[in-house]
N, C-alpha and C positions, 0 to 999 in steps of 0.2 A: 377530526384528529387533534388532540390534544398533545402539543408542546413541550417535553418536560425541561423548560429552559434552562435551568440551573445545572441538571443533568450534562445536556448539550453543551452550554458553556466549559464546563468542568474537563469535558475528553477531549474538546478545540483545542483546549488550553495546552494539556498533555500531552497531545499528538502536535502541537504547535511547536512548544519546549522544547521534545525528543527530538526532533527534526533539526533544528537549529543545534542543537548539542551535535546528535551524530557527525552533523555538517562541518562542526567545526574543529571535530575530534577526528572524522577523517574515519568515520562507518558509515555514512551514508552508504555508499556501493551497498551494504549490506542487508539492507531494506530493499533495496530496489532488487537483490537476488532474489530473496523470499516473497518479494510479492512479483517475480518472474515464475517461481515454483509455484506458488499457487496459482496463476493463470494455467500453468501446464497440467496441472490435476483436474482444472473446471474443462480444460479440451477445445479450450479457445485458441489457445497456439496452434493446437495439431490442426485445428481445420484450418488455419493460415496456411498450414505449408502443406498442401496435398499437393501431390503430383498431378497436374492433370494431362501432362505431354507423353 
């Protein structure tokens, strides 16, 4: 498997940046909802909270 480092570098850096901005802009929460929402579409929350009682 071939590495495309520069690639990799480049979206570390991007997704590094956004992170730090949101953070200090005070949208962070907002990230962490939508990747809440997407956990709930893959169906990994739902099997968290089955009833089993």
């Amino acid at each position: 498997m071939q590495v495309r480092w520069k690639i990799l570098l480049v979206k570390i850096t991007v997704w590094l940046s956004l992170e730090i901005w949101l953070n200090l802009v005070g949208l962070d929460y907002l990230a962490d909802y939508s990747e809440f929402i997407f956990e709930q579409n893959n169906g990994f929350v739902g099997l968290c909270c089955v009833n089993l009682g």
